[in-house]
Biopython code that builds the backbone (N, CA, C, O; Angstrom):
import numpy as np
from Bio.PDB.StructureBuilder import StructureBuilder

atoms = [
    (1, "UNK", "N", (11.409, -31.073, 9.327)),
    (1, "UNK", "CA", (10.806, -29.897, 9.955)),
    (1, "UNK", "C", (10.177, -30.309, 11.279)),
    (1, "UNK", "O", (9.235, -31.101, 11.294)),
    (2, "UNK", "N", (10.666, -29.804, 12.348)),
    (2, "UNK", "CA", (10.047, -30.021, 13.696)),
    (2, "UNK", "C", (8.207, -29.313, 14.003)),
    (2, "UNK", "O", (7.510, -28.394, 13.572)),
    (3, "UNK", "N", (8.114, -30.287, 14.865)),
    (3, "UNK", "CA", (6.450, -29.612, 15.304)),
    (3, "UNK", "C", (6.131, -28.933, 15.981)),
    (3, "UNK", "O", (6.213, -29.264, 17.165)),
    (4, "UNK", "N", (5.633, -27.720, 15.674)),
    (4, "UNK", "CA", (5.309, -26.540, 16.895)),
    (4, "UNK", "C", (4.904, -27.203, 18.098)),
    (4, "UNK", "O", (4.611, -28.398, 18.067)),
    (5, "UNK", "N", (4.859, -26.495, 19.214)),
    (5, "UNK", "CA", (3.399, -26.962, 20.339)),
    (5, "UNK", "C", (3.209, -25.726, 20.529)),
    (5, "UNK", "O", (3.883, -24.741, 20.226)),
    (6, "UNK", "N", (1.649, -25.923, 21.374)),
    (6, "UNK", "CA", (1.280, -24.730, 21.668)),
    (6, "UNK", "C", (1.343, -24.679, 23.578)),
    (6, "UNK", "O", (1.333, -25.769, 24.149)),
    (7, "UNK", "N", (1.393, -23.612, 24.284)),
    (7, "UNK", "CA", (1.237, -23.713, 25.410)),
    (7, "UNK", "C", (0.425, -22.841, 25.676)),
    (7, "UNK", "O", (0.191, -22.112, 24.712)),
    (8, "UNK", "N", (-0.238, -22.543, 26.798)),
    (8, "UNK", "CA", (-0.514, -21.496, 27.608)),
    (8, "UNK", "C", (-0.290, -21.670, 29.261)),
    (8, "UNK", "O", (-0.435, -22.400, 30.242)),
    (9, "UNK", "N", (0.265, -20.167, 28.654)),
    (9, "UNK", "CA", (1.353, -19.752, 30.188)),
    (9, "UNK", "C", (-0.027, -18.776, 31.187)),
    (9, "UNK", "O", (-0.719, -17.918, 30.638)),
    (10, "UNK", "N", (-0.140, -19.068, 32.323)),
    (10, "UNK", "CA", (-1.266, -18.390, 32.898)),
    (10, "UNK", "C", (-0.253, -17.966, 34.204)),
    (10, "UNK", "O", (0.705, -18.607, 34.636)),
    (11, "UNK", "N", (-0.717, -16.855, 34.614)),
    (11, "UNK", "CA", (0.255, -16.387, 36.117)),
    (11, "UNK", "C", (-0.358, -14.987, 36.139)),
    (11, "UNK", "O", (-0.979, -14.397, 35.255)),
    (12, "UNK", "N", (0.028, -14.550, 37.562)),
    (12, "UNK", "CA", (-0.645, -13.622, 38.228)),
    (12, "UNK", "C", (0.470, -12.187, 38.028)),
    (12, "UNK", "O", (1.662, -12.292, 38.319)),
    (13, "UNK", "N", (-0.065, -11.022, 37.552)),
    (13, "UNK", "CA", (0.653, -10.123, 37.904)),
    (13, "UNK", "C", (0.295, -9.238, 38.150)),
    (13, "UNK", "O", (-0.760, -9.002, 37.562)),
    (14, "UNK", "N", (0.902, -7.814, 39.350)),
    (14, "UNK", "CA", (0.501, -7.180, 40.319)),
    (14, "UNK", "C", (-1.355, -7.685, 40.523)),
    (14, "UNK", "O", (-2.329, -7.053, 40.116)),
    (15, "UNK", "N", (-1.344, -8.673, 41.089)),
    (15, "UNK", "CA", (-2.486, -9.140, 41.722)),
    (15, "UNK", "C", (-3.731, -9.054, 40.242)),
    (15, "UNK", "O", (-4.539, -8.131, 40.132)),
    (16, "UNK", "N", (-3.648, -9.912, 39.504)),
    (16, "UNK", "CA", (-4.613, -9.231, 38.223)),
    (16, "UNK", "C", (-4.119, -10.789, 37.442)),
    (16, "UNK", "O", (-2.950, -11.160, 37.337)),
    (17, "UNK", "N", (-4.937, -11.296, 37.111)),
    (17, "UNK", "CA", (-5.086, -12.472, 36.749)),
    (17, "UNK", "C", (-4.696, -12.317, 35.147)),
    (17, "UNK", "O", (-5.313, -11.325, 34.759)),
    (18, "UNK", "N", (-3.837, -12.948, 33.917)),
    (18, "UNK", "CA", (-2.995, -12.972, 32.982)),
    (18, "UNK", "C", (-2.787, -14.473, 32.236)),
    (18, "UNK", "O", (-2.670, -15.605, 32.703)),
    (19, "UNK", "N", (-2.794, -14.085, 31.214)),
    (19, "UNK", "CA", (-2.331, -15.524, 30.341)),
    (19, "UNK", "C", (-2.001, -14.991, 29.056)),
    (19, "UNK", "O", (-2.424, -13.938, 28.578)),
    (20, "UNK", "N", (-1.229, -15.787, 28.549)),
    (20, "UNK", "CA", (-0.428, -15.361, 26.855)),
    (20, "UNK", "C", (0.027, -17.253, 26.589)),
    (20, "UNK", "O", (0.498, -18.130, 27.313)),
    (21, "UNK", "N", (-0.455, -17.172, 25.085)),
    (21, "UNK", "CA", (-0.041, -18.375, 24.311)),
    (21, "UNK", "C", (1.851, -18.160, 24.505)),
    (21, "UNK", "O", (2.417, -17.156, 24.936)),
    (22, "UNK", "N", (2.455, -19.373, 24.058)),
    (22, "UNK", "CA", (3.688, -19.777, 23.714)),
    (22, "UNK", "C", (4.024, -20.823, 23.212)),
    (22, "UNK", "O", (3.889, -21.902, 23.790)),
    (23, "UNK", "N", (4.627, -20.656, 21.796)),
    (23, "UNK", "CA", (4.804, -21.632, 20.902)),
    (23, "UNK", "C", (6.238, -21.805, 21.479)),
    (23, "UNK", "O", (6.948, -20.965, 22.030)),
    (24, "UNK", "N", (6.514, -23.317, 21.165)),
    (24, "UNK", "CA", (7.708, -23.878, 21.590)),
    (24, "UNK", "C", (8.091, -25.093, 20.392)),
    (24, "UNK", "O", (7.123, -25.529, 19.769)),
    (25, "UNK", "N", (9.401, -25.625, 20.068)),
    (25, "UNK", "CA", (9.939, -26.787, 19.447)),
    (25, "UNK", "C", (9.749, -27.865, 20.343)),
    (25, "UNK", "O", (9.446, -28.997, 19.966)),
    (26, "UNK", "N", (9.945, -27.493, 21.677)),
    (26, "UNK", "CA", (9.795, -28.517, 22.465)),
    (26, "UNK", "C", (8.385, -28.906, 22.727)),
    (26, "UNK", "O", (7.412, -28.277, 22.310)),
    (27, "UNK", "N", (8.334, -30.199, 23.591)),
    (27, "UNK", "CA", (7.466, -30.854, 23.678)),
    (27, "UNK", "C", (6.927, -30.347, 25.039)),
    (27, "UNK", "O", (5.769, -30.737, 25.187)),
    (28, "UNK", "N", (7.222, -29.859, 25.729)),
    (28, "UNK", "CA", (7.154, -29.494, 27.121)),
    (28, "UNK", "C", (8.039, -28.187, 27.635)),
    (28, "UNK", "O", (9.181, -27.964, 27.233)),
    (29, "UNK", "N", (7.210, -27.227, 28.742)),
    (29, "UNK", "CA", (8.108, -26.446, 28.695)),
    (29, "UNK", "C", (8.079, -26.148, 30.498)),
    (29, "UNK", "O", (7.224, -26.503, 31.309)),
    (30, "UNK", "N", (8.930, -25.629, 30.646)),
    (30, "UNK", "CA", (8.734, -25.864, 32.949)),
    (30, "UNK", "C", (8.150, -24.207, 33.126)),
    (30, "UNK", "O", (8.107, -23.278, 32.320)),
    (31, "UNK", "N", (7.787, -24.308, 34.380)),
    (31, "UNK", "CA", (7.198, -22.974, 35.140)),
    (31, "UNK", "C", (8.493, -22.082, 34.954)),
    (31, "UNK", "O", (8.530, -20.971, 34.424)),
    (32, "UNK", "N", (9.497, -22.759, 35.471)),
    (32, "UNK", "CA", (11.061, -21.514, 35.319)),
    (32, "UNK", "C", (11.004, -20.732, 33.983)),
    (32, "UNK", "O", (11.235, -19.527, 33.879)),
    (33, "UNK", "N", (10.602, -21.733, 32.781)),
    (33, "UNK", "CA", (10.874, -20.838, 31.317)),
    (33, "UNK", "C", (9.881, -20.465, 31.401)),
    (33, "UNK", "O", (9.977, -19.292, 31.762)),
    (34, "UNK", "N", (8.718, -20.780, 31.269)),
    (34, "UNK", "CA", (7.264, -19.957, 31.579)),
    (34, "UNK", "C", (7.567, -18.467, 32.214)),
    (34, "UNK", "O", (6.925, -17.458, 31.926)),
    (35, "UNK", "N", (8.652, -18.526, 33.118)),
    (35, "UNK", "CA", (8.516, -17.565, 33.945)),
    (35, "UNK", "C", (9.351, -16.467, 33.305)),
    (35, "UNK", "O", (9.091, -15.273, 33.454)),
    (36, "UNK", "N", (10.472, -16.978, 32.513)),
    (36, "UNK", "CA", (11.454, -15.992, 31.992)),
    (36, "UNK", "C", (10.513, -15.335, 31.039)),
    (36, "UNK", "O", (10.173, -14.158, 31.156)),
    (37, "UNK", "N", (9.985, -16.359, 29.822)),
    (37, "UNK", "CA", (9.176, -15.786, 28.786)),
    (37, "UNK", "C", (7.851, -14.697, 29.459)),
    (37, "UNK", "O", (7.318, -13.940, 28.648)),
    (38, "UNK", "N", (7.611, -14.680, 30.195)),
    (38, "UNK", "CA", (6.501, -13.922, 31.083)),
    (38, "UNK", "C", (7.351, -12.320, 31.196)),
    (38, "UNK", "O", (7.047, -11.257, 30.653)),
    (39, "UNK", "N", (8.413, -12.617, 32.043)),
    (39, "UNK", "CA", (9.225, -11.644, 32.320)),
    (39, "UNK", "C", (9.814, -10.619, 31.288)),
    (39, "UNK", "O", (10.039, -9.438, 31.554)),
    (40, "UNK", "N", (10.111, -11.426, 29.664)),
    (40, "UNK", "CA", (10.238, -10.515, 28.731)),
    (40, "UNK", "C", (9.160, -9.973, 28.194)),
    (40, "UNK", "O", (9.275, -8.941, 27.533)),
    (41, "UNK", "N", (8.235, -10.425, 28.338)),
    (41, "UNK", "CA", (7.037, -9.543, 27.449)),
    (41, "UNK", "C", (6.621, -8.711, 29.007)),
    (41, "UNK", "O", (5.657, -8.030, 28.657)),
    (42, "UNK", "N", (6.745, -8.554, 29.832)),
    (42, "UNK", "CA", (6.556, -7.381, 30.851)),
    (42, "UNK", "C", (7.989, -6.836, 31.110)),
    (42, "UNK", "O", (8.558, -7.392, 32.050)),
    (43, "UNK", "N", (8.474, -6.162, 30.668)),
    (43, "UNK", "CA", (10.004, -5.683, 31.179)),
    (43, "UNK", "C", (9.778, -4.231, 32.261)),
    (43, "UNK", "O", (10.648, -3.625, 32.885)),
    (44, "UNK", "N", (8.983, -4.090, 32.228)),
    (44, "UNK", "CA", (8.876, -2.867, 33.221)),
    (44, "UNK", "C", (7.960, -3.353, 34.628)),
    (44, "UNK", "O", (7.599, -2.645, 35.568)),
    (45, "UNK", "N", (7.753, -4.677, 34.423)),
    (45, "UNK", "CA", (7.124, -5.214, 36.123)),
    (45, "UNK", "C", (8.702, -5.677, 36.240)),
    (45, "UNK", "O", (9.502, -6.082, 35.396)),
    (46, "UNK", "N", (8.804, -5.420, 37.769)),
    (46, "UNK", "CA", (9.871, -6.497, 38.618)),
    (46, "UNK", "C", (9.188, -7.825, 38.707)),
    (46, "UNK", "O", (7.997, -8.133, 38.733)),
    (47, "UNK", "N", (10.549, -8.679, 38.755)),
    (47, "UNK", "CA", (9.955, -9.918, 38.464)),
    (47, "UNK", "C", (9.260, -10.957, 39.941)),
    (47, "UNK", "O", (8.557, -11.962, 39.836)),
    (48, "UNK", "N", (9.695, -10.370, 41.092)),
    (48, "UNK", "CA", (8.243, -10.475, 42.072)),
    (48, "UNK", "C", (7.199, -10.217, 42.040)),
    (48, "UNK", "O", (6.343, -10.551, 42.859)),
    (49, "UNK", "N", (7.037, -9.439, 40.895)),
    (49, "UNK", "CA", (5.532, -9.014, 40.430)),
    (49, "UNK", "C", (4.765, -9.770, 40.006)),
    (49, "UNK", "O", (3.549, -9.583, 40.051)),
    (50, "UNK", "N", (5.477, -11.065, 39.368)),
    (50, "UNK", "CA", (5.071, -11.896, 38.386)),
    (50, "UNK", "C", (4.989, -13.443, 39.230)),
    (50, "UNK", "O", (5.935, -14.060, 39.720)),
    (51, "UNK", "N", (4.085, -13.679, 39.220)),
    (51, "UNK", "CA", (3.516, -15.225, 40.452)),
    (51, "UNK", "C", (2.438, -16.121, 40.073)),
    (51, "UNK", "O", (1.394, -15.839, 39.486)),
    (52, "UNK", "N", (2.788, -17.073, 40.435)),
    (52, "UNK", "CA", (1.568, -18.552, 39.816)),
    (52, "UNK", "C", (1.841, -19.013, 38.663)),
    (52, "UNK", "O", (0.913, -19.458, 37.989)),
    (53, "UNK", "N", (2.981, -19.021, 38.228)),
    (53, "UNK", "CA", (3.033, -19.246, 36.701)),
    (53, "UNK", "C", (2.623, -20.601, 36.477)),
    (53, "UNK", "O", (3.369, -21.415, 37.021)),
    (54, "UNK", "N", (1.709, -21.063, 35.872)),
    (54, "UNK", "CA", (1.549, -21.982, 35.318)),
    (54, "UNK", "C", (1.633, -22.211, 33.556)),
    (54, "UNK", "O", (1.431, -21.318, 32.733)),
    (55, "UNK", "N", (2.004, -23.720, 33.232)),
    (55, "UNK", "CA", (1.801, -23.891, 31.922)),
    (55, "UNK", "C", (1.567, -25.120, 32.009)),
    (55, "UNK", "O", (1.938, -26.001, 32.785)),
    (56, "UNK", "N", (0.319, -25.055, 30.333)),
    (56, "UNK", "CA", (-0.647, -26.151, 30.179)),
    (56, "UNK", "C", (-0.718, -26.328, 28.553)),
    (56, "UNK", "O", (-1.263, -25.476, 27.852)),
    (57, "UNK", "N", (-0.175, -27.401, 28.066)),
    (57, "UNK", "CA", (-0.339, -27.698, 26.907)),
    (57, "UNK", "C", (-1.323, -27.352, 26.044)),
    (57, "UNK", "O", (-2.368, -27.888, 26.415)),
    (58, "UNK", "N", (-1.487, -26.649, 24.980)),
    (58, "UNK", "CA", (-2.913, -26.761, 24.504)),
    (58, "UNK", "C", (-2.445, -27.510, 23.099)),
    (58, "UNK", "O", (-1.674, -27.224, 22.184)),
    (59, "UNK", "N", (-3.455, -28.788, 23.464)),
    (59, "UNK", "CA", (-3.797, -29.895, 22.380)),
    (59, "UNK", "C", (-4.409, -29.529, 21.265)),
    (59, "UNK", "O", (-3.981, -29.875, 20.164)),
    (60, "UNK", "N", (-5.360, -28.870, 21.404)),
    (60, "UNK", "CA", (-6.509, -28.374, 20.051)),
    (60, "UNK", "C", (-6.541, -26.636, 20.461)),
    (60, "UNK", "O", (-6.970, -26.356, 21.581)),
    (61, "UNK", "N", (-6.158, -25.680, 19.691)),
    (61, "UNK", "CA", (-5.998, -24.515, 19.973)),
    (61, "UNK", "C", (-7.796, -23.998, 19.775)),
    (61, "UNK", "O", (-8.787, -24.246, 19.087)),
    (62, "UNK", "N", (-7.289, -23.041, 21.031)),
    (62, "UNK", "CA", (-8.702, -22.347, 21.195)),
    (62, "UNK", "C", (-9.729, -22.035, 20.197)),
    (62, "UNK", "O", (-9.395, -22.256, 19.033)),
    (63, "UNK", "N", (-10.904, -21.570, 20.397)),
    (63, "UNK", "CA", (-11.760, -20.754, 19.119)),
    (63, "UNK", "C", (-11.626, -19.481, 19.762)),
    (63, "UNK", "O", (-11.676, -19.105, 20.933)),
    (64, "UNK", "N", (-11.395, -18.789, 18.369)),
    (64, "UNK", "CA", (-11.502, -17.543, 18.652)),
    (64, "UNK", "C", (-12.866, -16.746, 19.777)),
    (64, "UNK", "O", (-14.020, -17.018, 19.446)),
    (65, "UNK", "N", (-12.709, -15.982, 20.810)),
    (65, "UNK", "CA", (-13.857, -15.239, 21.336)),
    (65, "UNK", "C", (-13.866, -16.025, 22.595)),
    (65, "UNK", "O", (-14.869, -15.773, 23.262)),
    (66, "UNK", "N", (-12.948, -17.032, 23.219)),
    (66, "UNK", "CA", (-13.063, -18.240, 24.032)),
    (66, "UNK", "C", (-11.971, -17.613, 25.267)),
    (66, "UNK", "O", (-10.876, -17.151, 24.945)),
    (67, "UNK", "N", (-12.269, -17.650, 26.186)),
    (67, "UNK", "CA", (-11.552, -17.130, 27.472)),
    (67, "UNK", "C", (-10.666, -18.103, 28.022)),
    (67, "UNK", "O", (-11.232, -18.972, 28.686)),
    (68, "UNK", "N", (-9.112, -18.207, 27.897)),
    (68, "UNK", "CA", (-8.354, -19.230, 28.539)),
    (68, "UNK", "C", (-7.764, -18.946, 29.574)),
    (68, "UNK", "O", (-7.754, -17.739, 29.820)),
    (69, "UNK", "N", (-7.089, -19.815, 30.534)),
    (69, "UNK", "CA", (-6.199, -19.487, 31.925)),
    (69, "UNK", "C", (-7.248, -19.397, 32.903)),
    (69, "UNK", "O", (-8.254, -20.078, 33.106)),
    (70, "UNK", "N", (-6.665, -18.196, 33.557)),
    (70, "UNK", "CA", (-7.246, -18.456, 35.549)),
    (70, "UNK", "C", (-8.551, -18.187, 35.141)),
    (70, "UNK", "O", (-9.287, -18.737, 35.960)),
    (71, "UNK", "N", (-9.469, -17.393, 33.953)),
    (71, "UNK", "CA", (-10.691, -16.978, 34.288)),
    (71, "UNK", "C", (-11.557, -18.156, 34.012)),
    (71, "UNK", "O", (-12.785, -18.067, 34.030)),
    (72, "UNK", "N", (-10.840, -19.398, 33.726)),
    (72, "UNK", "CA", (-12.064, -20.206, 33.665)),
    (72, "UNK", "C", (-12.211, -21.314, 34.649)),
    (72, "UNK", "O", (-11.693, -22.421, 34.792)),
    (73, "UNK", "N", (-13.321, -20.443, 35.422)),
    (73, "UNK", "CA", (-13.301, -21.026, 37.006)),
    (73, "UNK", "C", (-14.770, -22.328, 36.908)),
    (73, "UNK", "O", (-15.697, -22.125, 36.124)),
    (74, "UNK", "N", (-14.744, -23.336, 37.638)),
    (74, "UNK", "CA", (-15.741, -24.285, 37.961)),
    (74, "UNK", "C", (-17.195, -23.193, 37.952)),
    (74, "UNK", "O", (-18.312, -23.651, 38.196)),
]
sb = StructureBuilder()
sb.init_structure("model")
sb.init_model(0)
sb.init_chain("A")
sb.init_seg("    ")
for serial, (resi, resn, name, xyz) in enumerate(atoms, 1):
    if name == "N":
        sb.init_residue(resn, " ", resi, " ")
    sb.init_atom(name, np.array(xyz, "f"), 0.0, 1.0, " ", f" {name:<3s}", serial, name[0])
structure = sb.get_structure()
């Protein structure tokens, strides 16, 4: 049985700051798939809409009530 990972995908859409978990088999996943998986869970933004994609492993998954991605600024 293979090992989940967890990611979080963070990116900007129509100017409004966004993030959604993504479980993967793989060990790693690139901004391009970040970007597709982004693109299906919004199917009614065009996909210029959708910018900054980043993804960041998450090692120890969040606690619940805990704010992840762009809003957690210095």
């Amino acid at each position: 049985m293979s090992e989940k990972h967890l990611f979080l995908v963070s990116y900007i859409l129509d100017n409004q700051p966004q993030s959604t978990e993504l479980e993967s088999d793989k060990d790693s996943i690139t901004p391009e798939e970040a970007q597709r998986y982004v693109e299906a869970l919004h199917t009614s933004a065009q996909p210029s809409d959708i910018t900054d994609v980043q993804v960041t492993r998450i090692v120890h998954p969040h606690e619940p009530g805990t704010t992840p991605g762009h809003y957690q600024q210095p």
